[in-house]
Structure formats: C-alpha cells, structure tokens
N, C-alpha and C positions, 0 to 999 in steps of 0.2 A: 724281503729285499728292501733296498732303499728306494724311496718313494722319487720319483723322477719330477721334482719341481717346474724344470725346464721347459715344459710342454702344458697349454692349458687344462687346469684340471676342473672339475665340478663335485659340488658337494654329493655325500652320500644321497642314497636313491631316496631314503628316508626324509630328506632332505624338503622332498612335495609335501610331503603332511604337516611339517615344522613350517615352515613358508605355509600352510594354510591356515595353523592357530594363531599364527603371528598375524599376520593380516586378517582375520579373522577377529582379534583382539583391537586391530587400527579400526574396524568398521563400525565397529562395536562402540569404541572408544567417542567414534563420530557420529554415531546416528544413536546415542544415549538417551537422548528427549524422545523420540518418538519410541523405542523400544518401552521406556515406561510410560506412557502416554495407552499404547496397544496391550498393555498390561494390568491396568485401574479402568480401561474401557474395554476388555476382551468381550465381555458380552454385547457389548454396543457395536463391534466392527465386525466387517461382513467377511465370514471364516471361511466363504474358497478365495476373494482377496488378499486375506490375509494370507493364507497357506503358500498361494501364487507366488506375495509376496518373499514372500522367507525363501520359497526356492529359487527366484530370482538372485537375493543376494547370495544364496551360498553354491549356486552355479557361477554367479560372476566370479565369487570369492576362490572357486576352483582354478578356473581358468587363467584369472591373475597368479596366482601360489604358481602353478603348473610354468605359465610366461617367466615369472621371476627366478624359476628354478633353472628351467632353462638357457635361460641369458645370462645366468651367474660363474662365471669364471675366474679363476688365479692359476698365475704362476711367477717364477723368478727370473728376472731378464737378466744375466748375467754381464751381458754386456755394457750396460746400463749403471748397471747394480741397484734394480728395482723391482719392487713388488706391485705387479699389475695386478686389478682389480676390475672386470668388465660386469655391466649388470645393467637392469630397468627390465620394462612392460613391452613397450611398444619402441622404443629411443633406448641405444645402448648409451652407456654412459662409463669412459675410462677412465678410473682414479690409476696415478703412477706412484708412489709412497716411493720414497729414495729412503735405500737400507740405512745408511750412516745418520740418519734425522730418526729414525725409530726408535723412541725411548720407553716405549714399555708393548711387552703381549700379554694377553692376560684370556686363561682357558676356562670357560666359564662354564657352570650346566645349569640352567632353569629347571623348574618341576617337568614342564612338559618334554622338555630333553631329556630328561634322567628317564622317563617313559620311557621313550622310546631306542636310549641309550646312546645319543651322539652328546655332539659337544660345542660350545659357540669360542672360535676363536679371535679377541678382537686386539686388534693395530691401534695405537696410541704413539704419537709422532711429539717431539718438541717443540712448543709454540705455539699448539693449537690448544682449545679447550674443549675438541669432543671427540669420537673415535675415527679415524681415517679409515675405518675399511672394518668389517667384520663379517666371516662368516659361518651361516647359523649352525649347520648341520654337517660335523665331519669326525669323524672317530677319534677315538685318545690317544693313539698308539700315530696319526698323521697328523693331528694336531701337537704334539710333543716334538715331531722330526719337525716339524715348519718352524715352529716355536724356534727351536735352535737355530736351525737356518738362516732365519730372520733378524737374528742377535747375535749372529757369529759374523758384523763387520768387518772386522781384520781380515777375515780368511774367505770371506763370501766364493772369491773366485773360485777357489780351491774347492771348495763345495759344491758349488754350482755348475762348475765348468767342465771338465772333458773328466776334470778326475768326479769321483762317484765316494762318497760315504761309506766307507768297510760298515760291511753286516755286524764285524764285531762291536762298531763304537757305537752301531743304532741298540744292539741288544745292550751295551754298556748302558746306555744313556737312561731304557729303557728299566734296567736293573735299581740303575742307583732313582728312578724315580718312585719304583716300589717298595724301596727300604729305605724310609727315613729315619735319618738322625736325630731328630727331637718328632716327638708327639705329645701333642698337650690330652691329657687324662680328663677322663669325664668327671672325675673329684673336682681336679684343677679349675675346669672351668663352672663347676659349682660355685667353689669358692669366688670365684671373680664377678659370680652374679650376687653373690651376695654383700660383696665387700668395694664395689664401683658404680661410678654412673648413676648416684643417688640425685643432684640435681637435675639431669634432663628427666629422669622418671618422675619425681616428683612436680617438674615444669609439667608436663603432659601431663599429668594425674587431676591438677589442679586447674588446668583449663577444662579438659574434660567434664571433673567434676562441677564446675562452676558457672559451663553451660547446661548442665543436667538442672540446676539448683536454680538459672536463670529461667528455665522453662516452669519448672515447677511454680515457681511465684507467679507469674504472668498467669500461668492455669488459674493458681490460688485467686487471681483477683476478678474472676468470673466466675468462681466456686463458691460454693456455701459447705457444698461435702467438701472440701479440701477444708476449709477454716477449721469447721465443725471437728471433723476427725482427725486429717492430721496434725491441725493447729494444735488440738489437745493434749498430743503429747510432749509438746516443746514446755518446758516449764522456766521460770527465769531460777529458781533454789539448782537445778540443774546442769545450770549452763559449763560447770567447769567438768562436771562429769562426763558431760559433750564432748565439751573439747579436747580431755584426755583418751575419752575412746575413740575422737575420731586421731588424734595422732597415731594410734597404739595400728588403728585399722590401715591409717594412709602406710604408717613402716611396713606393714604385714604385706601390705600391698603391692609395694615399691617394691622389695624382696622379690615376690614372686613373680612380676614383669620381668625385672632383671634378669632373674634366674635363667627362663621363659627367654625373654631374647638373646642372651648369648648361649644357652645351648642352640637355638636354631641358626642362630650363625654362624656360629665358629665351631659346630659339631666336627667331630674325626679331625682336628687340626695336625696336619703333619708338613714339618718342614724334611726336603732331601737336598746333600748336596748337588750341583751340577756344575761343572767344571769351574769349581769357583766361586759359584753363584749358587742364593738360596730359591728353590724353588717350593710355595706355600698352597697347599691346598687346602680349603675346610668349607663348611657348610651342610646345613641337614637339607632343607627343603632346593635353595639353589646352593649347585657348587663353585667355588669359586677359587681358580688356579693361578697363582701370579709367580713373576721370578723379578727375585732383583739380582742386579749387577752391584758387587760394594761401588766400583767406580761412582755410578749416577745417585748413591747414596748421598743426600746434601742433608737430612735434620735426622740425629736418630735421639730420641728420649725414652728415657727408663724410666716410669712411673708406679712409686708405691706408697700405698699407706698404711697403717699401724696394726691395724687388720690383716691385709697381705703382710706383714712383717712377721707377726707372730703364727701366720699360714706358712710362710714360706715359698710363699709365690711375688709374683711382680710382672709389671706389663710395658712391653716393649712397641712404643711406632714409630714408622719411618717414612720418612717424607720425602719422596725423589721428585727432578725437575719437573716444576708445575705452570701454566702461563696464566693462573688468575687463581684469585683466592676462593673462589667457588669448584673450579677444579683443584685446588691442593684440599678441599677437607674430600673429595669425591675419592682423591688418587692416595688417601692415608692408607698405609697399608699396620695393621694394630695386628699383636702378637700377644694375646692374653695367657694370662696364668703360667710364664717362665718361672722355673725355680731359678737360683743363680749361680747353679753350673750350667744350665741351656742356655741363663742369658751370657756370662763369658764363651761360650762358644759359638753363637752366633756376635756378639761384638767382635771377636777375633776373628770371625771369617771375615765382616765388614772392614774393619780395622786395621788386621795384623796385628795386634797385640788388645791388651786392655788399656783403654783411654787412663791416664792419670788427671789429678785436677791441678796439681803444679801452685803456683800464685795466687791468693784468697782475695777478691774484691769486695766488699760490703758497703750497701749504703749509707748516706748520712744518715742522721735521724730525722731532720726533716722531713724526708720522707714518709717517718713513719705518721707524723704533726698533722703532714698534708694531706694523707691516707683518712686519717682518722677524721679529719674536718669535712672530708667529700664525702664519706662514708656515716657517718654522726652526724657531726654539727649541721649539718642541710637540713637532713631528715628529719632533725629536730625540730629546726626552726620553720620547717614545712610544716609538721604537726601542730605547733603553738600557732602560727597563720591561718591554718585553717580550723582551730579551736576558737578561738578570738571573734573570725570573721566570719567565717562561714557555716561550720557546723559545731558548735558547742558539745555534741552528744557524745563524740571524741574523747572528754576530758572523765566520759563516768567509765573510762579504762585506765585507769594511769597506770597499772602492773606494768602493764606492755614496753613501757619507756625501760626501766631499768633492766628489765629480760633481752631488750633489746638492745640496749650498748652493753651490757655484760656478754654477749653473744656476738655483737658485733668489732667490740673490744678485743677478744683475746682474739678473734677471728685475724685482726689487721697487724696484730702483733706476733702471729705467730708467720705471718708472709713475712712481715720484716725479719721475722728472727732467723727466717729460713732462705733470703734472700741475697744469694751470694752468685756472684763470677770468677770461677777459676780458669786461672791461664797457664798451658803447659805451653813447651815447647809444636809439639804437634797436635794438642789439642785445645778447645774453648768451652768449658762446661759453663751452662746457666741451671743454676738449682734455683727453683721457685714453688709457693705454693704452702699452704694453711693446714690442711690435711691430707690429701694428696702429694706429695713432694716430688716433682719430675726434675727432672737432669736430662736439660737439652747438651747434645754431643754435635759438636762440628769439629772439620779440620779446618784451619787456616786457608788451605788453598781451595775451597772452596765457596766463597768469598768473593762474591761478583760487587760488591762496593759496601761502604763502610759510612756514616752518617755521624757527626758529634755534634753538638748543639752546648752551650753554655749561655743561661740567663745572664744577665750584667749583673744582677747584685749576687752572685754566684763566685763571681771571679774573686773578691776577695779569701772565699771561703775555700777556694781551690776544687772544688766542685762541677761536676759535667753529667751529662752522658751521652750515650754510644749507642746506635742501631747498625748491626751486621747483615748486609741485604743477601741470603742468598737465593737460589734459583726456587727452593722449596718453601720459601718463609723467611721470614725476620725475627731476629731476638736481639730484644732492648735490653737495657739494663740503664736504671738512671741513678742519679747523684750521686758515684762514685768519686774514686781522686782523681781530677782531670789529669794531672802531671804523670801520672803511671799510665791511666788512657792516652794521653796523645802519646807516648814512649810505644806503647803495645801497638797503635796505629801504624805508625810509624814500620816497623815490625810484620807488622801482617803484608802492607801495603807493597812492600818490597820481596815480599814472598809469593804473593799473589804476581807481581810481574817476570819471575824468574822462574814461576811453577810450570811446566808441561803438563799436568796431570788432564787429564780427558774425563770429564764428569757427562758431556752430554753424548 
C-alpha cells in the first residue's frame, strides 16, 4: 500500500546502526591525533585506561546514534506544502523545506548502507549550496514513493491530501524504475576509461609521483646508500631511455586509474523513464540515484573525441540550477559511454526533439594570434629570462622548445578550428575544444541574463563577445560578428521576457 506521508514517520529500525558508523566516522574524524598517538605509543599507555577508554566512547557513541535516531522524523504538511524534518541529541531542531523550492532528490547508498541494505535520501533546494535535509536509513521502494512525492509540485495536494496514491501507479512507478531504457554496458564504460579524463589523471599521477621523488632526494642527501646504489643507476647516455619508459609507464598507468575509477563509479548505469523524467542510478562501492526534470535542465553537453568516435560511444553532462560554482561541478550529473541512439533518446526526452545548430558563428583570427601569444610567446620568453638570468642549465635542453610549440601549436589551432556558436531558432550550441569537442546545448528561454562586452579598437573590426548567464553556468564565446550578436541579443532578450517556461 501507499506509504502515508502525512503523519510523522522515522527511519527504518536499521536506522541505529547507520546512525552509529556515521557518528562513529565524525568521532573518529575528530579525535584522529590521539587515536594515532595511542597507536605508535600502545605499549607505553596504560591498557585497562586505555580499554576504559574505548568503551567509554563507543558507549557514548551508542547512546548518541540511539538519541538521533530517535528524534529523527519526516513527513509532508499538505497544508503548507512542506516537507518537515524534526532531529538533534538533546535540542530538537525543525527544518520546514517548501516543496515548490526543491530542485533536486537524489537516492544515495554508501558501502555501509548497501550492508545493511537501506538507502540515504537527500533534499536539495534552489539557492542554497548544501543539502536541506537527508535521511540516512530508509528502504528503496519508500524512498522512490517520497522521491516522487517531493517533486510532484503541481499536484502535491492531490497526493497528499484526502485523496491517496492508487496501488497501481505506486507499482507503475515501481515497474518502470526496474526496467530501464538505456543501460550503459560494462565494454562501454571500458571504453570511456580508456579514451577520457587523461589530464586530471595525469595531474594527480604527477603530483603524487613528484612528492614520492621529493622525499626520495631529501633521504638521498643524508644517504651515502642511496648515492652509492641508487645513484648508480641513473646514467647521463640514458637519460632519453628514461624518459621514454617513463612516458610509455605514466600512459599505462593513467589507463589503468581510468579504467579503475569509472568502473567503480558508474558500475551498473541505468537510466529509466519516470513520468517524464530521467531517473539515473549507478555505482559499484556507493550507489548513487538521481532524477532529472528536462524542465530545470539549464547546460546539457555532448562530449566526444576521436577515440570515442571510432568506439562509438560518447558522453553526456547535465547541469541543472546551481547557487555557486563549487556546488555546480558537485551537482554535474555525467552520462558516460552513450552510443548515439541513447544519446538521441535521452536529448528528446530533455528537448522534445533533436537540438539543431541553425546559424554558424566563428571567431576572428585574432583570437587565435592572441591564444598562441599566452600560450607560447610567454612561456618562451619566461624560458629565455630565466636562461639568461637565473639558471643557464635550462639551455643544455633546447629539444624541449620546438616539441613544445609544435605540441602547443596545433594544440591552439585546433580550438580555433573547432570553435564555433550555432544559433537555432530554439536552440544555442557552443562547440569547443582541441581533442575532446563538447557541444554545450541550451534553449533560449533559459537565459537568466546575457553580458556583451566590445574593446574600442574592436569596433572598427566589427568584433564582440557574448557571455549567456544561466542558472547552471555560463558559456562565452568571443570575437565573433558583433552585428549578428547584438541582432541575436536582441532576439533572446525578448524571448526570455514573454517565455512562461518554469525551469526552477
């Protein structure tokens, strides 16, 4: 039967024990120095103290878990149209969340959840940047009903009030969240570990590695065994031999993180529909359940490169309303390893059709002049400055210069070459990008302000550009033809004041 919202409810029983590793985890979290302190001293510190000790906190830690579980309540005020939240220790404390302000729920399971097989349901409101309300411990099948509940605005009352949820549209809801319409394959996201995210791996690889290599020296320079033995291997006839097996080792490496962390994130990916809306589960170690509405959909990009091309995959993210840019990369919601009948059918459920790109914008070439001067010419004259003056030892590399604006070169020419704004009727695509090429997707009336800016020696050239501010992000585009930008502004701006469409 349908779950009676209306009346406060409390998490599953299971609920004490989730409330005890979580807090269990905060104590822990806080009393870090002394638990490794009593750790490198255990034979030093006095073991019925100690023992004392330990059952002290996890007696406290009991009784708190036990207090918080029990003070923990929800239900839905209908009359209101709000979602209460009552909770604390010793001090109850009421969060109210008004339904029509709630822009995302999102059904989560940690390791220690999946244990024990509940689930964490958490509230995300517009405006704010953290979560209004979550709670830890409640089954999937009353998590899924709330879920709905919680984002059926329009009809809230209808729901909640005298009339009651038919059994059949809970088992409906329930069905369609069992069979999904797209599932990304365990190939699929092979492929995506091996053909994305090559930067940040590489970022990480090389701090890592570089604090590894920084200790090791500092050891060497109070070592005689380090000089002696390891020194002996390092040869100067060698050094290119070096450095081709450490690239050959860093790719291998990079590879296998990749791989490695998008299988445990995005394991079992399955999208299902729900009245409209895509509802996204995936993850191996924690799971993680989200739904979007196309409405509050504000950035959606298609991201592929030449690898995924001749895979036949490609990656989809989507940006819904965010209040800070710390929370918009938290709240990306990434769709890896779409072929492109998955992704036409998930742009058509967001969309209603397939975006067109309509009107071709391209930049001047200046920009590319200007690209290559910040990118080059600096770095150059950085290098010659600090050959010159500061460290001469620089100059017994010179390979490095030409590998490097040859690399850096096509690098800036292939953004320009791929740097374009298409303007439909109903749509604004920004394609950008060197190897990777994404294609940001907005509609017009989603368009919370519009930014042009023109240098003075510009104006002759007829040259501008444009920042479109929405709720999810901004996408620039610059030194295009300002006469067709202010034309297109024009355009939007008048669309944007006649549009009704309800994004938050």
């Amino acid at each position: 039967m349908s779950a009676d919202f209306s009346q406060p409810q409390r998490q599953s029983s299971i609920g004490i024990l989730v409330m005890f590793f979580y807090t269990l985890q905060q104590y822990a979290r806080a009393l870090w120095p002394m638990i490794v302190i009593w750790i490198f001293k255990f034979d030093e510190v006095n073991k019925l103290y100690f023992f004392l000790g330990m059952l002290t906190i996890f007696v406290s830690i009991g009784v708190v878990s036990y207090l918080k579980y029990l003070n923990f309540t929800f239900f839905l005020d209908a009359e209101n149209e709000e979602f209460i939240i009552t909770d604390g220790v010793f001090n109850k404390t009421k969060t109210a969340i008004q339904l029509r302000k709630i822009q995302q729920v999102n059904i989560n399971q940690s390791f220690i959840q999946k244990l024990v097989s509940v689930y964490e349901l958490d509230v995300d409101t517009a405006g704010s940047n953290k979560k209004e309300g979550a709670i830890k411990a409640i089954s999937h099948e009353l998590a899924l009903e709330l879920k709905f509940r919680l984002l059926e605005n329009e009809a809230i009352k209808s729901v909640i009030g005298n009339e009651k949820t038919s059994l059949e549209e809970t088992e409906q809801k329930l069905f369609e969240a069992a069979h999904p319409f797209i599932k990304i394959s365990f190939l699929s996201l092979l492929k995506v570990g091996i053909t994305s995210n090559y930067g940040r791996s590489i970022a990480l690889l090389v701090i890592f590695f570089s604090t590894i290599y920084e200790n090791f020296q500092n050891f060497g320079d109070e070592s005689n065994v380090y000089k002696e033995k390891v020194g002996s291997y390092i040869d100067k006839n060698l050094v290119l031999q070096t450095i081709l097996t450490s690239i050959v080792l860093l790719f291998v490496v990079v590879l296998v993180v990749n791989v490695i962390r998008t299988v445990f994130r995005y394991y079992d990916y399955k999208i299902t529909r729900q009245k409209g809306s895509l509802l996204l589960s995936f993850g191996l170690l924690n799971t993680k359940s989200t739904i979007i509405k196309p409405e509050k959909v504000q950035i959606t990009t298609v991201k592929r490169n030449y690898f995924q091309k001749k895979m036949g995959i490609l990656e989809l993210k989507i940006k819904q309303a965010t209040s800070g840019e710390k929370e918009e990369r938290k709240s990306l919601i990434e769709i890896p390893g779409c072929s492109e009948t998955e992704r036409d059918s998930i742009l058509r459920l967001l969309f209603h059709k397939i975006p067109e790109k309509g009107l071709m914008l391209q930049p001047n070439f200046r920009k590319l002049i200007f690209s290559v001067f910040l990118s080059i010419g600096l770095p150059l004259f950085g290098f010659l400055g600090i050959g010159y003056w500061l460290e001469p030892m620089i100059f017994e590399y010179p390979y490095v210069v030409p590998i490097y604006i040859a690399f850096i070169g096509l690098v800036q020419y292939f953004k320009f070459k791929n740097n374009r704004l298409f303007i439909h009727e109903n749509f604004i695509i920004k394609q950008s990008g060197a190897w990777d090429i994404s294609n940001d997707i907005i509609e017009p009336s989603k368009i919370q302000a519009i930014t042009t800016s023109q240098l003075f020696w510009h104006k002759k050239l007829n040259i501008g550009s444009i920042t479109l501010h929405t709720a999810g992000g901004n996408i620039a585009f610059q030194l295009a033809n300002y006469s067709i930008v202010k034309q297109q502004v024009n355009l939007w701006l008048y669309e944007i004041e006649t549009s009704d469409s309800n994004w938050m």
